[in-house]
MARGUFI-593468 format. One line per 2 residues: their letters; for each residue x, y, z of N, C-alpha, C. Coordinates in Angstrom, 1 decimal. Layout:
N
a	X,Y,Z,X,Y,Z,X,Y,Z ~ ... $
//
This chain:
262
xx	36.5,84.0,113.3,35.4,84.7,114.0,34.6,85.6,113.1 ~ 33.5,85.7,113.3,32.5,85.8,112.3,32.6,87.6,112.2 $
xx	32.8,88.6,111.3,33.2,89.9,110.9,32.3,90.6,112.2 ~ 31.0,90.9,112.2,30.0,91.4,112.8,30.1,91.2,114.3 $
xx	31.1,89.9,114.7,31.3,90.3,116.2,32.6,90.9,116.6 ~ 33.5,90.9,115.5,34.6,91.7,115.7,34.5,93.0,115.7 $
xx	33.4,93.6,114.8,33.2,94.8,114.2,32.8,95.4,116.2 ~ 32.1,94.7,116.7,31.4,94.9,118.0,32.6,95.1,119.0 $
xx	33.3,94.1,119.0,34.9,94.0,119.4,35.4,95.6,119.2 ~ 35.5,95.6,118.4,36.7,96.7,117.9,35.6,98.3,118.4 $
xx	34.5,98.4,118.1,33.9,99.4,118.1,33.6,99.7,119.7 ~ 32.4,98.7,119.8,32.0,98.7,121.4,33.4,98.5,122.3 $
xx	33.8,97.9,122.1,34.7,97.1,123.6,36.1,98.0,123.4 ~ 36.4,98.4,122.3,37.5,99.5,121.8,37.0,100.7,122.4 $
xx	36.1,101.5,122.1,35.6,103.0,123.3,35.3,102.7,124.1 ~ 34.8,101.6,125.1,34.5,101.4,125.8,35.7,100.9,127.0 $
xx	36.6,100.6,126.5,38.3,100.2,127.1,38.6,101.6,127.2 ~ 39.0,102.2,126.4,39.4,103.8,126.2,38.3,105.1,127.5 $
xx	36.8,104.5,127.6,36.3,105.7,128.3,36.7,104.6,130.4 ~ 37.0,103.5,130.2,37.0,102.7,131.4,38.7,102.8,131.6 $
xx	39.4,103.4,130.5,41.1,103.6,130.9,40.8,104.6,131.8 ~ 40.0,106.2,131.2,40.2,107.5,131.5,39.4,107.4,133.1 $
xx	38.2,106.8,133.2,37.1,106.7,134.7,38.2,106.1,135.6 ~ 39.1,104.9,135.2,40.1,104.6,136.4,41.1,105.3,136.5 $
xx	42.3,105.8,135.3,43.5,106.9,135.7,43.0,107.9,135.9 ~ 41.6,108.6,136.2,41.7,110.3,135.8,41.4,110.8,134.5 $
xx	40.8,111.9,134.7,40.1,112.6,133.0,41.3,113.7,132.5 ~ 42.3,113.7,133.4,43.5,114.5,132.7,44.1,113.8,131.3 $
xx	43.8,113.9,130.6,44.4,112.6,129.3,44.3,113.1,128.0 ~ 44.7,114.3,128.0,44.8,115.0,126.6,46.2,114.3,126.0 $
xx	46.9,114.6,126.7,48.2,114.7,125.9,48.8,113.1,125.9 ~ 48.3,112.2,126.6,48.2,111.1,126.2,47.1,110.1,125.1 $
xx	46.2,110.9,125.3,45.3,110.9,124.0,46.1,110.9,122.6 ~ 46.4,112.7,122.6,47.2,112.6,121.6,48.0,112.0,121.2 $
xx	49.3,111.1,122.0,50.1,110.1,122.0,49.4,108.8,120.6 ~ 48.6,108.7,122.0,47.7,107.3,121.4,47.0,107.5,120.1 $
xx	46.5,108.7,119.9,46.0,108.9,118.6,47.0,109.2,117.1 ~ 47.5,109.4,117.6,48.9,109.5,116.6,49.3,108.3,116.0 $
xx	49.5,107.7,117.0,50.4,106.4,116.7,49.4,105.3,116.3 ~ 48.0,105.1,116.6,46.9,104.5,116.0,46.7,104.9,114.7 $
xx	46.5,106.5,114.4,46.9,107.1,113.0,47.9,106.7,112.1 ~ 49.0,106.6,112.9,50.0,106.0,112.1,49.9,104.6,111.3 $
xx	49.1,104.1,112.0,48.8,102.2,111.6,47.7,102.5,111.0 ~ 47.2,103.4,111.1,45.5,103.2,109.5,46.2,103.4,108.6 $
xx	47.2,104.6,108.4,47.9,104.9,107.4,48.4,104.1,106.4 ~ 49.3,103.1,107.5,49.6,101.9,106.7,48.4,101.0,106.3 $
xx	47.6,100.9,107.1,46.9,99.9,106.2,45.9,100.0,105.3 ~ 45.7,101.6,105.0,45.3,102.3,104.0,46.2,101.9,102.8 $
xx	47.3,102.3,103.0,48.7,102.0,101.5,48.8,100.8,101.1 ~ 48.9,100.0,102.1,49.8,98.9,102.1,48.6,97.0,101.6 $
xx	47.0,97.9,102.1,46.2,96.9,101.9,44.8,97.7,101.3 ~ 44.3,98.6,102.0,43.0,98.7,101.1,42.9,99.1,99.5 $
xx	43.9,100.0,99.3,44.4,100.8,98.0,44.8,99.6,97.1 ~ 45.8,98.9,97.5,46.2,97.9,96.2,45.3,97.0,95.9 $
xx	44.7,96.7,97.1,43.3,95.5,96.7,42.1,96.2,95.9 ~ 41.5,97.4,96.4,41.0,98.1,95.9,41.4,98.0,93.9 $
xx	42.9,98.7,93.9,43.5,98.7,92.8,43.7,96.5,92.1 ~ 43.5,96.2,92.8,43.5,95.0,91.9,42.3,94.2,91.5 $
xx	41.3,94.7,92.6,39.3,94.2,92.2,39.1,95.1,90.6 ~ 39.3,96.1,91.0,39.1,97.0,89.8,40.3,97.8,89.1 $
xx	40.6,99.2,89.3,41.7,99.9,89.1,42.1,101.1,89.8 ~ 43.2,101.4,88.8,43.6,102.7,89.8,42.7,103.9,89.9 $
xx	41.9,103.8,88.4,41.2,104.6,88.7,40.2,105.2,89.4 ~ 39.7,103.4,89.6,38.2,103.5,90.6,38.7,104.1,92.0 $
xx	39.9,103.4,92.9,40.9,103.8,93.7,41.1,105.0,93.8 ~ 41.3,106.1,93.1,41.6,107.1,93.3,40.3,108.2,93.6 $
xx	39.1,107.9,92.5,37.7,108.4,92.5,37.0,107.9,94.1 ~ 37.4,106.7,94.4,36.9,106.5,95.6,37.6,107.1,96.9 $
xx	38.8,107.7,96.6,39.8,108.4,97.7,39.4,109.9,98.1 ~ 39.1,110.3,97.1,38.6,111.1,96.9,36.8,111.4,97.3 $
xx	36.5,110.3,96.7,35.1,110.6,97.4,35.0,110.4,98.9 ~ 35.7,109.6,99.1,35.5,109.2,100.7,36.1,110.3,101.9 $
xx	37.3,111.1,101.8,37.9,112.0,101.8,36.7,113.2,102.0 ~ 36.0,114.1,100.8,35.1,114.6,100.4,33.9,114.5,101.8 $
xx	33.5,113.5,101.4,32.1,113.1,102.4,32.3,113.3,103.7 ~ 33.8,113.0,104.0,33.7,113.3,105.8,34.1,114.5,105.8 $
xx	34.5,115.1,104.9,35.1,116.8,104.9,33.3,117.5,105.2 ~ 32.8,117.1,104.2,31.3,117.7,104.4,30.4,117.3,105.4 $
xx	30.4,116.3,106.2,29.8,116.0,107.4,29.8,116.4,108.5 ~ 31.5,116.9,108.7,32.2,116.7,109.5,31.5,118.7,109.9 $
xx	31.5,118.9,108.5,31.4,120.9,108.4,29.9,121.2,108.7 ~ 29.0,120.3,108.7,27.9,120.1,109.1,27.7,119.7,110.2 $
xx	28.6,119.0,110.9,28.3,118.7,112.2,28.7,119.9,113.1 ~ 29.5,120.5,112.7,30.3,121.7,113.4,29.7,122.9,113.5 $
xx	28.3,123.2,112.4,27.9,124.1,112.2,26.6,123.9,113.3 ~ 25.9,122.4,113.4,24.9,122.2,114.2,25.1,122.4,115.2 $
xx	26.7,121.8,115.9,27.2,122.0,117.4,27.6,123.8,117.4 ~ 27.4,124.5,116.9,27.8,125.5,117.0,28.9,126.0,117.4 $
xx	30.1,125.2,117.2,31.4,125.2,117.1,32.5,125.6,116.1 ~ 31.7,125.9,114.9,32.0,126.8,113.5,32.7,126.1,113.0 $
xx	33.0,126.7,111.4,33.9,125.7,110.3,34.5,124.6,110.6 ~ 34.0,123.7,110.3,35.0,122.2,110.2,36.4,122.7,109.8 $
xx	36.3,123.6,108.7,38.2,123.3,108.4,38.9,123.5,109.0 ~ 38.6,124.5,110.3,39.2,124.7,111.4,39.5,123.7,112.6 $
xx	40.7,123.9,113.1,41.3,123.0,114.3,40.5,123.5,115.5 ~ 40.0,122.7,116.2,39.4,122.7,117.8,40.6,123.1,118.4 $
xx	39.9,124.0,119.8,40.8,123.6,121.0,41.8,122.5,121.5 ~ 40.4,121.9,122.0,40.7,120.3,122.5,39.7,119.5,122.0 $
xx	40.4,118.5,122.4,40.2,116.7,121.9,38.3,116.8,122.4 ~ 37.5,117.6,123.7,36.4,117.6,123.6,35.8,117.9,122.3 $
xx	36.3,119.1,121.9,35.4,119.7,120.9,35.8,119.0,119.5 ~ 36.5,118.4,119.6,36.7,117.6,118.1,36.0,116.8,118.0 $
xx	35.4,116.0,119.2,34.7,115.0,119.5,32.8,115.0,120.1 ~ 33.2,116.6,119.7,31.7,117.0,120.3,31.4,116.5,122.0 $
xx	32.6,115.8,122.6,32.0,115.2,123.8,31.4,116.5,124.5 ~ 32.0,118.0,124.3,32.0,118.6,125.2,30.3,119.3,125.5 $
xx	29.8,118.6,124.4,28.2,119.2,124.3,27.5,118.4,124.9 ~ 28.0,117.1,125.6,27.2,116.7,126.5,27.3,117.4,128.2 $
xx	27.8,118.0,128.1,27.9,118.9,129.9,27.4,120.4,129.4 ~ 26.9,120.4,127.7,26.6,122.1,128.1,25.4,122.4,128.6 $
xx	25.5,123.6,129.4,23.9,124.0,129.9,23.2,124.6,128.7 ~ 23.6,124.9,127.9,22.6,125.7,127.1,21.9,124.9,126.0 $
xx	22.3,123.7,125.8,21.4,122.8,125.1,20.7,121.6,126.1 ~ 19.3,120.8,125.5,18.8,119.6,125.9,20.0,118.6,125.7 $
xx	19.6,117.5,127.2,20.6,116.5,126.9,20.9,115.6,125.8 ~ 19.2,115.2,125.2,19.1,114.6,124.3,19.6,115.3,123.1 $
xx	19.7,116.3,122.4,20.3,117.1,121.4,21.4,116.9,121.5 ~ 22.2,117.2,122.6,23.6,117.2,123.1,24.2,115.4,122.6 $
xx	23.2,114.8,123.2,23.6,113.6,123.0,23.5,113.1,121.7 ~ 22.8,113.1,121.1,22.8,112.9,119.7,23.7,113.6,119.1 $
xx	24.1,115.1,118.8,25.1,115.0,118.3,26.4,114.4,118.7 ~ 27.1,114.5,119.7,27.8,113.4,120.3,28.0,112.1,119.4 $
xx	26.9,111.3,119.7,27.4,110.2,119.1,26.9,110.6,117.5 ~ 26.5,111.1,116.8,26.4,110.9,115.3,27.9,111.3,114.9 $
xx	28.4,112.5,115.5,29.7,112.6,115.5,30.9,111.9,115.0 ~ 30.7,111.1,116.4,31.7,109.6,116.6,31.2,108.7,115.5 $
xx	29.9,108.9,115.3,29.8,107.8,114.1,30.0,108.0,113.2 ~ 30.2,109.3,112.9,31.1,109.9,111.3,32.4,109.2,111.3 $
xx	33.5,109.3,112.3,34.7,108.5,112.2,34.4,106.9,112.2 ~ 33.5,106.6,112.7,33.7,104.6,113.0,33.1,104.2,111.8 $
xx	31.9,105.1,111.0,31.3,103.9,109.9,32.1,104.1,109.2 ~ 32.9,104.3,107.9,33.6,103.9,107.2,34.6,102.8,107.8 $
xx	35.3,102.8,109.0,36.1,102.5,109.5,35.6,100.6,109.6 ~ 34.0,100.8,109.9,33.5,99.3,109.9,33.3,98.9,108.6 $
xx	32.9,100.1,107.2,32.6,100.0,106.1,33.7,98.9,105.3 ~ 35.0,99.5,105.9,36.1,98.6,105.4,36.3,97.3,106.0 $
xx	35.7,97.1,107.5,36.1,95.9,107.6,35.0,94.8,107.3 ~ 33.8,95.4,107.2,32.8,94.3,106.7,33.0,93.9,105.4 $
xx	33.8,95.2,104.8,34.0,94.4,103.3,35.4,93.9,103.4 ~ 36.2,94.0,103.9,37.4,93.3,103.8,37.2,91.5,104.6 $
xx	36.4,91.5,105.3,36.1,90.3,105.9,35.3,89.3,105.3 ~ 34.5,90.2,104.3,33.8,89.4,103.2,34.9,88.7,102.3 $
xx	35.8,89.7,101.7,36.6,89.5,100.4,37.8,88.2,101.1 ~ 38.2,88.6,102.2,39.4,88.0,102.9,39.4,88.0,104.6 $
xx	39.5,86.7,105.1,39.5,86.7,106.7,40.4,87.5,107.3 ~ 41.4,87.5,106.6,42.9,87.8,107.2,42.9,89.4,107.1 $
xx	42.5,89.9,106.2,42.3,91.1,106.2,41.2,92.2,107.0 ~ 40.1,91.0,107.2,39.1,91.5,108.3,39.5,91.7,109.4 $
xx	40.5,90.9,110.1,41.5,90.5,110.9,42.2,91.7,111.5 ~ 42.8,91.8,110.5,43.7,93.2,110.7,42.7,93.9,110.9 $
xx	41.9,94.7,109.9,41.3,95.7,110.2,40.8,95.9,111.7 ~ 40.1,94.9,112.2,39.6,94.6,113.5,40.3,95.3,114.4 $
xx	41.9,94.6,114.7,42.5,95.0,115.4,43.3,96.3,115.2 ~ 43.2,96.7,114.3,43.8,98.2,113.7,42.7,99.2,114.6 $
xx	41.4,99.0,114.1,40.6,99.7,114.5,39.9,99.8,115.8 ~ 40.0,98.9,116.6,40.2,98.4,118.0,41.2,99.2,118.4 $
xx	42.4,99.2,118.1,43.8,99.5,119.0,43.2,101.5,118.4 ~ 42.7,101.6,117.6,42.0,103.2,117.2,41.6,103.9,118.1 $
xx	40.3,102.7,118.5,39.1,103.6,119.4,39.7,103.9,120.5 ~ 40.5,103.2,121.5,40.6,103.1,122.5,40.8,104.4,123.3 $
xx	41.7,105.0,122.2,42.3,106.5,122.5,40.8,107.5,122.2 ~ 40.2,107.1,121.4,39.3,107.9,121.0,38.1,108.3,122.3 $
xx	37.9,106.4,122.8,36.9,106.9,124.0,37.9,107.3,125.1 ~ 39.2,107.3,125.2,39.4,108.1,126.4,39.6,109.6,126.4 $
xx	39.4,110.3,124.6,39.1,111.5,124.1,37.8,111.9,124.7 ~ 36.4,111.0,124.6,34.9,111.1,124.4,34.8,111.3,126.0 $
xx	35.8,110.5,127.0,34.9,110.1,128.3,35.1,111.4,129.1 ~ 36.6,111.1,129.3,37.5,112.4,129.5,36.4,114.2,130.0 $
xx	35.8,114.8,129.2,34.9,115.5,129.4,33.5,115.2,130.0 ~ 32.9,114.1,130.0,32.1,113.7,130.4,32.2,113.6,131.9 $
xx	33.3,112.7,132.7,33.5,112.6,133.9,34.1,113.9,134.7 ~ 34.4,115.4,133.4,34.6,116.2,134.4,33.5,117.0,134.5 $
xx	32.4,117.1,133.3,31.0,117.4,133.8,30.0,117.0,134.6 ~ 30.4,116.2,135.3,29.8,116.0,136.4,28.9,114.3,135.8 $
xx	29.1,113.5,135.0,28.8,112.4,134.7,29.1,111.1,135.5 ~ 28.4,110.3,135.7,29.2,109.5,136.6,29.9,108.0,136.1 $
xx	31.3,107.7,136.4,31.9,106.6,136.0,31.7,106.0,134.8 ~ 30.4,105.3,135.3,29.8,104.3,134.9,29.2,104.9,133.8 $
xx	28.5,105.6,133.7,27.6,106.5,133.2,28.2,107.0,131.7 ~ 29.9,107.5,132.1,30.7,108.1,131.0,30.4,106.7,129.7 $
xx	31.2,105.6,130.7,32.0,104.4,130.2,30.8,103.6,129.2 ~ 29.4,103.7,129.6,27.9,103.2,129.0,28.1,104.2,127.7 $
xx	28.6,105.4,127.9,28.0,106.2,126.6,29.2,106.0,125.8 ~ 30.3,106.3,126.1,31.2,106.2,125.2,31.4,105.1,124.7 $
xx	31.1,103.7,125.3,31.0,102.7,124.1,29.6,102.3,123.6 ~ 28.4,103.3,123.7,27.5,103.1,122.5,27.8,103.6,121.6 $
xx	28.7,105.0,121.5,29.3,105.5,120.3,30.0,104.8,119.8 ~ 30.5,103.7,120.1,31.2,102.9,119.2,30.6,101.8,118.6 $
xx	28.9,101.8,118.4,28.2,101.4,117.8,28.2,101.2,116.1 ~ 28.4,102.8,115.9,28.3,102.5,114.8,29.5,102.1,114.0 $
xx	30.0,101.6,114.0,31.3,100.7,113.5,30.4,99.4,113.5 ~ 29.4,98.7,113.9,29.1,97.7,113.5,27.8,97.9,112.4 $
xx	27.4,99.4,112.3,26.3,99.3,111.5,27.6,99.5,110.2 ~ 28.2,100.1,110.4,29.4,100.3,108.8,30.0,98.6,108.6 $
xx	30.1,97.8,109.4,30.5,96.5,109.2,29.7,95.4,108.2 ~ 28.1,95.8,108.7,26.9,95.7,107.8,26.8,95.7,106.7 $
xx	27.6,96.9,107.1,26.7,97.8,104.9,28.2,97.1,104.6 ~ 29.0,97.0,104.5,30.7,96.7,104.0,30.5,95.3,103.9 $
xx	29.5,94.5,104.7,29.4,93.0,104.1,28.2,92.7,103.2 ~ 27.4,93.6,103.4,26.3,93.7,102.3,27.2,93.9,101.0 $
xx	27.5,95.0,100.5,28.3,95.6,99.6,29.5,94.2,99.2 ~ 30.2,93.9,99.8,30.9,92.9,99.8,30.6,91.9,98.9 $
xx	29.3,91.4,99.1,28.8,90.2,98.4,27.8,90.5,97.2 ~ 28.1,91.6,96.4,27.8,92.0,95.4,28.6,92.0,94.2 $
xx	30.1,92.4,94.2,30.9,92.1,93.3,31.9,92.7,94.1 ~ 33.5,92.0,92.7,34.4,92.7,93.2,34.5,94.2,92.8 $
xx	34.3,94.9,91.8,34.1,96.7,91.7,33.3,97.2,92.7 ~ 32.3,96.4,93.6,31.6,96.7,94.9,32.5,97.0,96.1 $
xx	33.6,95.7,95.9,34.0,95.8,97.2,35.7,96.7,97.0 ~ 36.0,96.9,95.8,37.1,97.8,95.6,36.5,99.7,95.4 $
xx	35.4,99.6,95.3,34.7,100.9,95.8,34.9,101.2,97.0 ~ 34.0,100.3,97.9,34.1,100.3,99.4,35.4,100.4,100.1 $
xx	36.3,99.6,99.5,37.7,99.8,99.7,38.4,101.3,99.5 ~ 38.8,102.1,98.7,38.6,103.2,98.2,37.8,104.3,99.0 $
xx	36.6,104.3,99.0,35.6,105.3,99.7,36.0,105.4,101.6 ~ 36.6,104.1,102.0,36.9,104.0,103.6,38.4,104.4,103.5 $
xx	39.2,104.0,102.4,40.4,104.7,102.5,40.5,106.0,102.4 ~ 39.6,106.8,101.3,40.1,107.9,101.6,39.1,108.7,102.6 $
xx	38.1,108.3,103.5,37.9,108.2,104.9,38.0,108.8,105.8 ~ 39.1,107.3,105.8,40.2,107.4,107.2,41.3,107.8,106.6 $
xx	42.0,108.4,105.6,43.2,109.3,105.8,42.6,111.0,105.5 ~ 41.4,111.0,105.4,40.7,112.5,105.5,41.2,112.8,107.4 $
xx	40.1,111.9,107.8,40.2,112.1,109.0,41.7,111.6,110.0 ~ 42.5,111.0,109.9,43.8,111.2,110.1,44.8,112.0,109.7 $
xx	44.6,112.2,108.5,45.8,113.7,108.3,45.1,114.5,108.3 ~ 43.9,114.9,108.3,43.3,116.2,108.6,42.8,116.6,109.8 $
xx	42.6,115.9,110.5,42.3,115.8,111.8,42.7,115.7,112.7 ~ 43.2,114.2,112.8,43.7,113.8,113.8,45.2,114.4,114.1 $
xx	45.8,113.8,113.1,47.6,114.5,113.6,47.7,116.3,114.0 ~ 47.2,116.6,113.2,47.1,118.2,113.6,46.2,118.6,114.7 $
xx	44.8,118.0,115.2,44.4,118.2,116.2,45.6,117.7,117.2 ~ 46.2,116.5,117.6,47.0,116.2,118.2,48.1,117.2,118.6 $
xx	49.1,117.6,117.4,50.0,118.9,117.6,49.3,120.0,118.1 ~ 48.1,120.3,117.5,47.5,121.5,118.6,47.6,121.7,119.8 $
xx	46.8,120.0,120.3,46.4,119.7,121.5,47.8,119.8,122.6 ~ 48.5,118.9,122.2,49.7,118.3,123.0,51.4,119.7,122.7 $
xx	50.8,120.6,121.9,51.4,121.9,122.0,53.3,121.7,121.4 ~ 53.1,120.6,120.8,54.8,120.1,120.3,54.7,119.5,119.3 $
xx	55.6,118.6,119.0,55.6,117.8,117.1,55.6,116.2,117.8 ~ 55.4,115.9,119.2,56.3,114.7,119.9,54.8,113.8,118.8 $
xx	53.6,114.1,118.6,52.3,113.4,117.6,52.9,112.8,116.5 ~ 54.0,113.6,116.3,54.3,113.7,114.7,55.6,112.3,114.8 $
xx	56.0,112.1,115.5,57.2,111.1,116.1,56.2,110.1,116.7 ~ 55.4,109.5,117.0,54.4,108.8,117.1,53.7,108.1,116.1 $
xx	53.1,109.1,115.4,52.5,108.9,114.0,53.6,107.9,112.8 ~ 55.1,108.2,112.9,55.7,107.4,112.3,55.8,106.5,113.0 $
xx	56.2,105.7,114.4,56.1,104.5,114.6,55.1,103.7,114.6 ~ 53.8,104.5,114.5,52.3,103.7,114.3,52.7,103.1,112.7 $
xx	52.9,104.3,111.6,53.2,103.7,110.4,54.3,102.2,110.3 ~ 55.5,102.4,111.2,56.5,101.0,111.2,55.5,99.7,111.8 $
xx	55.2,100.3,113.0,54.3,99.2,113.3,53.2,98.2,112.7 ~ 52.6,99.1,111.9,51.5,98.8,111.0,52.0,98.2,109.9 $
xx	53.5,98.1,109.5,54.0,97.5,108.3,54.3,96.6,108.9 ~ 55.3,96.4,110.2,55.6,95.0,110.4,54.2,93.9,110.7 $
xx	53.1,94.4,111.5,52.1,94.0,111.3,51.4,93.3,110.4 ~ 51.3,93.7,109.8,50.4,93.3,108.2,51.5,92.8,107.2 $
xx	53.0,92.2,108.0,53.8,91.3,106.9,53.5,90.3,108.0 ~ 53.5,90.5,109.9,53.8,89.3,110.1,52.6,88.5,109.9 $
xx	50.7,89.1,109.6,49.8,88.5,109.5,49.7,87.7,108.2 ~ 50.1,88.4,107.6,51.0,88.1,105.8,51.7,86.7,105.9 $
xx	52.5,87.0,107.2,53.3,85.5,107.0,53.0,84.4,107.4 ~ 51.9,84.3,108.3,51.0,83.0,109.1,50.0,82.9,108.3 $
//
């Protein structure tokens, strides 16, 4: 299947599952969020270690691999602090409340800003976590099917928790259903514009596509161990994230041997 409709798959129809879980059980779903986000965490993790890094490390080297872990890392640290400063929700390095304010969803129900403002940050937000996330699979789908593959469904089984983080707030501000479920999977838009640039970049070279590899790895373990697990323990007020987050990791290994093995 061709990278760019999975990227759609995984982005759109991934938040948009997740804000259509939360409109039919109920917008109570923090602490199942957190569950779900943990254990999704857990499976980037692996396929951060286990596939972007060594491929990364065999297009080019450890070096470039590590410069790119770092940069990638870096960039969503500083976007992320910029986005927090706009939403006027203060320092990025700081842990949110709740799963709203991590996600900015909660600025679409505030009265003190325009919708449109609200809404844009919102989704630029969400699109801080999804483009690299497509960045890797456009280029992993270029370099290798099988690894597009994975990524797809890695990052699919991602969102799902994420838009029932995004909807969650929305349907208790007074949004309706439908309404939530439309917005929360246009935020998962941008995962297909990162799938873009990752197959552009892809078909440049291999030091192209072991950058890109590198730059989305360290990414998504910025935003997973900096973020997500510890927003999760905040949220869910115990370690039960942290017991999750390892079986996402087992998961994610037996995964990518049994895709390995077919």
């Amino acid at each position: 299947m061709n990278i760019i409709v999975l990227s759609i798959i995984a982005g759109v129809a991934g938040m948009g599952l997740g804000g259509l879980f939360t409109a039919l059980f109920g917008s109570k779903t923090e602490r199942m969020t957190s569950i779900f986000l943990s254990f999704a965490g857990g499976v980037m993790i692996s396929i951060v270690f286990l596939e972007l890094i060594p491929d990364s490390a065999e297009l080019a080297n450890y070096g470039i691999a590590i410069v790119g872990l770092v940069a990638g890392a870096f960039l969503v640290f500083i976007l992320n602090n910029i986005m927090d400063r706009v939403s006027n929700l203060g320092n990025g390095s700081k842990l949110h409340e709740t799963f709203a304010e991590f996600f900015h969803s909660s600025e679409m129900i505030s009265k003190k800003t325009s919708m449109l403002r609200s809404g844009m940050i919102m989704l630029f937000a969400i699109g801080l976590h999804n483009i690299p996330e497509g960045l890797a699979m456009g280029a992993a789908g270029h370099y290798d099917q099988r690894l597009g593959l994975t990524l797809a469904i890695i990052i699919g089984l991602h969102n799902i928790p994420e838009g029932m983080a995004v909807s969650a707030p929305l349907i208790v501000g007074g949004f309706s259903k439908t309404k939530s479920v439309v917005i929360t999977s246009l935020a998962g838009a941008t995962t297909v514009v990162g799938a873009v640039a990752g197959v552009l970049i892809g078909g440049v070279s291999d030091i192209a596509v072991a950058i890109s590899f590198s730059i989305a790895g360290g990414a998504m373990l910025y935003v997973v161990l900096g973020e997500i697990l510890p927003q999760s323990i905040v949220t869910s007020n115990d370690r039960v994230p942290t017991v999750f987050a390892l079986a996402g990791i087992i998961v994610g290994m037996l995964f990518i041997e049994g895709i390995a093995y077919y």
